[in-house]
N, C-alpha and C positions, 0 to 999 in steps of 0.2 A: 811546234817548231819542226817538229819531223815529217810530220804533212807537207808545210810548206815548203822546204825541201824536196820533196819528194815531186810536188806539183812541178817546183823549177827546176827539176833535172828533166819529168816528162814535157815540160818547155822548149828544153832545152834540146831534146832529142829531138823534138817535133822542127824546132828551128832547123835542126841538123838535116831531116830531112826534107823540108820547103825553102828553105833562102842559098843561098849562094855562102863560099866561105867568106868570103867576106862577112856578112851578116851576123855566122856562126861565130867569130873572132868578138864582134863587137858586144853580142848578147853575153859569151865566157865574160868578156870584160865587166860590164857592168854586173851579172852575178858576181863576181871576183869583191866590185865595190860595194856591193850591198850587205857581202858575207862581211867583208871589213865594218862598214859601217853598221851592221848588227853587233860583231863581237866590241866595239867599240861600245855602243849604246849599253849591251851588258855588262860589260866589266863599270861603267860609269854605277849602269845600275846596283850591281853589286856592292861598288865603296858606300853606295851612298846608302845599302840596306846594313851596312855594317857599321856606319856612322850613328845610322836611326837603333842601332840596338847599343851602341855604347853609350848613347843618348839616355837610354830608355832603362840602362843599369844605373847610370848616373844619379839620373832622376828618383831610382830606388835608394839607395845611396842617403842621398837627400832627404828622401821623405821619413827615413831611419832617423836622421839626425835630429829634424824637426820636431820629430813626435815625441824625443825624449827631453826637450826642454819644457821647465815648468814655468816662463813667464810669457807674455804676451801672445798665450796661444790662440785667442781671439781673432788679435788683426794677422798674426802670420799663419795662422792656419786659413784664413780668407784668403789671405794674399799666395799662400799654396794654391787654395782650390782651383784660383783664377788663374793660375800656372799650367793648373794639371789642366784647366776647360781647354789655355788655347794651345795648350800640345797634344793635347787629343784632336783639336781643330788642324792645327799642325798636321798629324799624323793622319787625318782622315784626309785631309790635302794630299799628303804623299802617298797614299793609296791612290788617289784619283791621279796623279801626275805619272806612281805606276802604271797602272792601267790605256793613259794615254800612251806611256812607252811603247807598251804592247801592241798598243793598237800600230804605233810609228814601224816598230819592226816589221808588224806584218804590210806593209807596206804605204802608212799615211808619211812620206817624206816631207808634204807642207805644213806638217806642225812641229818639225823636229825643235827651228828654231827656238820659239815660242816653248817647247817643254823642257829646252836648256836653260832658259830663261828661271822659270816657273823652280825647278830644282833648285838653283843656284840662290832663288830669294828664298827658299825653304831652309838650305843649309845655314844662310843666314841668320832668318829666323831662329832655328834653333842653338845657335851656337849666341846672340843673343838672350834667348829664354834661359840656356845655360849658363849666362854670366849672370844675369837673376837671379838664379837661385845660390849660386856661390858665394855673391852679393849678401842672399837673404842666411847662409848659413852662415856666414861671420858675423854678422848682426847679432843673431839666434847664439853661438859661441860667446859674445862679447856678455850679454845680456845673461846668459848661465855662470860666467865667473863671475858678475855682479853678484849676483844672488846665492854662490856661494860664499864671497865674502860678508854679506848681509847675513848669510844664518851664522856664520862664521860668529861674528858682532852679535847677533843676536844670543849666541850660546852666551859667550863673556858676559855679557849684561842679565842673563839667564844666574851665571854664576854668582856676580856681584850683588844681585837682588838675594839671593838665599844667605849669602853669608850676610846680607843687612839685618833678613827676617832671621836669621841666628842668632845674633849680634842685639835686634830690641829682643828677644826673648830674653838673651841672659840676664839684659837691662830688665826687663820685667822681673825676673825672678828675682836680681838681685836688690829690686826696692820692696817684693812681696816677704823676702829674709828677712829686710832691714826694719821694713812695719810690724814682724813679728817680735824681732832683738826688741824693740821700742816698747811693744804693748806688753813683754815679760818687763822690762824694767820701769816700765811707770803704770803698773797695775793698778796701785793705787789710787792715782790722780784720775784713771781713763774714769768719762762720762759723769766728773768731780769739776770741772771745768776744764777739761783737757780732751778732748778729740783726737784719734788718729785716723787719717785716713789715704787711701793710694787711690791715682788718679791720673793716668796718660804719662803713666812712668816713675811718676815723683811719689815720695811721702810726704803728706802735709799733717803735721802735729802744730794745731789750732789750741791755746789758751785764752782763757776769758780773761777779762780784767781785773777779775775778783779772785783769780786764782795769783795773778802777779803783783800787782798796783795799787795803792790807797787809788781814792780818784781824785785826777790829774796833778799824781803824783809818778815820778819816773824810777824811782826807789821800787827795787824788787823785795816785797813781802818774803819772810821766813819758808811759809811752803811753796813758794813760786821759785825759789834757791832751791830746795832740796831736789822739783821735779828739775827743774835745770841740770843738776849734779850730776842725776840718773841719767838724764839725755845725752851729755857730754862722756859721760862714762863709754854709751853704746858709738860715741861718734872715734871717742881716741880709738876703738877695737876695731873701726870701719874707717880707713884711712882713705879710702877712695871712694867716698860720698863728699861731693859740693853744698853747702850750706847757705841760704839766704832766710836771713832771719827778719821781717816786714811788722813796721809797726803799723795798728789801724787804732782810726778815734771814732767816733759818732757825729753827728754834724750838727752838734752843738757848739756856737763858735768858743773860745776860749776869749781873755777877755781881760787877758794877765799883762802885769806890765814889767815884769822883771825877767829872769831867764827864759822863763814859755808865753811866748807872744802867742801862738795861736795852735791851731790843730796841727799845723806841720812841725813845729817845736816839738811837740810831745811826742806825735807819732816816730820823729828820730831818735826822740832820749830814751822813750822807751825802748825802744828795735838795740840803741846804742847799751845801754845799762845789762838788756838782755844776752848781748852778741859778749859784752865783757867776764858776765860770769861762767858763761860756756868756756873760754879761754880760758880762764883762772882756775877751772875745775879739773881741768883734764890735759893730758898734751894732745892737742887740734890745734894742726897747721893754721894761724892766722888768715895765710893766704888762702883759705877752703871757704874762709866764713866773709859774707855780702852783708852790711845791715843797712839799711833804708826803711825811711817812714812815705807810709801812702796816702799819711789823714785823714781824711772822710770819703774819699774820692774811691774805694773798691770794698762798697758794704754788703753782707750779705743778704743783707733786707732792710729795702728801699723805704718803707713803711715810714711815719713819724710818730709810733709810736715807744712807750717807755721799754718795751720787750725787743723791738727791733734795735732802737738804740743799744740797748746792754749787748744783743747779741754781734754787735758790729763793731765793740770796742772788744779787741782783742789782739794778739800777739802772733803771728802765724810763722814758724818754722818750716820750710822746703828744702825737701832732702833730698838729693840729684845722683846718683849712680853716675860717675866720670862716664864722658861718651868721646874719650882717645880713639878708643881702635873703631869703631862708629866713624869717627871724624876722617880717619885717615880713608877706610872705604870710598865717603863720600869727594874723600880729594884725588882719589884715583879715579874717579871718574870724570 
């Protein structure tokens, strides 16, 4: 700049001394308009170097905000790069649209138009690229309070699952208590035709039909009463165990013509006779005890012969640990 200058004052002098004043008058002039229209062109240049750096902190700004969100960093992180490509394109334009300035100051005046133009679609451009990305950070915002309500949710049901897996443990323990209470008070019957056994929460105390029943007779036998008493015993001290007492037959049809018509007959009277002496032995909540017959219809072995029959004609007691606070868990969700 100081060169040139320097050139158009020795111009200028050199004017001063070969033309007429005249001349002299007209040459100050247009220097006069070119110093104007230089400092014009600069100070343009200037806003527009100070636009491209507030641009360009924005844009850090930005790339800050982006980089600390954890979902769809894929497509917005592509969709940045393709940002950052055409503002770097952008900005390597506004070097060259610099550089043409420069060249206009130093005196190419037929491109001035043409490089006002060229500016003008740049500030655009960028002030566009910059509602894209403001665009893309309230998106990127929007989609970060999602997914902290999501872990938010996700804790809650984080919680509600533990106090479940809390909640079947103590159900576990409390039917591993309840199978113990049973196997101290029917010592004597266990593996005499009485089974105890725990199984997906429940206890199942399994009597054969020789331990309860003449055959296909509904009348509870003397020792089939006594292990009754003992079991009822252990039920009045455990007030919050559920009861379903199932009767089973063998699938040999019955054939009766008077009270027990057939295998459903029995398997009720029996399940009923049994449910009655539980009752009668002990104070247990009626409302705790279930009795239904299943008759031949859920044996433990399918076989036809005389060993599977015997072992499928039995009495099956299910003992259920209450699942209230269980239930409620599952109704709050």
């Amino acid at each position: 700049m100081k060169k040139f200058s320097l050139v158009l004052i020795s111009c200028i002098f050199f004017a001063v001394a070969c033309v007429p004043e005249r001349l002299l008058e007209e040459s100050k002039s247009k220097l006069k308009n070119c110093e104007t229209e230089r400092d014009v062109l600069k100070k343009e240049s200037d806003g527009l170097t100070a636009e491209l750096a507030e641009a360009k902190e924005q844009l850090k700004k930005d790339q800050k905000t982006i980089d600390g969100l954890k979902r769809d960093t894929s497509i917005n992180g592509s969709s940045h790069r393709a940002l950052t490509a055409k503002y770097e394109k952008l900005n390597l334009l506004n070097d060259q649209l610099m550089d043409r300035m420069n060249k206009i100051m130093a005196g190419h005046d037929s491109d001035n138009s043409k490089l006002s133009g060229d500016l003008q679609n740049t500030r655009e451009q960028l002030l566009r690229k910059q509602d894209t990305l403001r665009a893309l950070e309230t998106r990127l915002n929007a989609q970060r309070v999602e997914l902290d309500n999501l872990n938010t949710e996700l804790k809650k049901r984080e919680a509600r699952v533990s106090e479940l897996e809390e909640l079947l443990k103590n159900k576990d323990k409390a039917a591993a208590d309840l199978k113990k209470k049973l196997s101290d008070a029917l010592f004597n019957f266990e593996n005499k035709g009485l089974t105890i056994t725990q199984k997906n929460g429940k206890v199942y105390v399994s009597m054969d039909e020789n331990l309860l029943f003449a055959s296909g007779k509904t009348g509870v036998e003397p020792r089939g009463v006594e292990a009754l008493k003992n079991l009822a015993r252990v039920l009045e001290q455990n007030p919050d165990i559920n009861v379903m007492v199932e009767g089973h037959t063998d699938d040999v049809p019955m054939k009766g013509s008077g009270e027990i018509k057939d295998n459903w007959d029995l398997s009720v009277m029996r399940a009923t006779s049994v449910t009655k002496i539980i009752l009668g032995s002990a104070k247990v909540d009626a409302r705790r005890v279930t009795a239904c017959g299943r008759g031949e219809f859920v044996p433990l072995d399918t076989a036809k012969t005389p060993e599977a029959r015997k072992k499928n004609r039995r009495t099956e007691i299910i003992l259920t640990p209450k699942l209230d606070e269980l239930l409620k868990v599952l109704d709050t969700n």
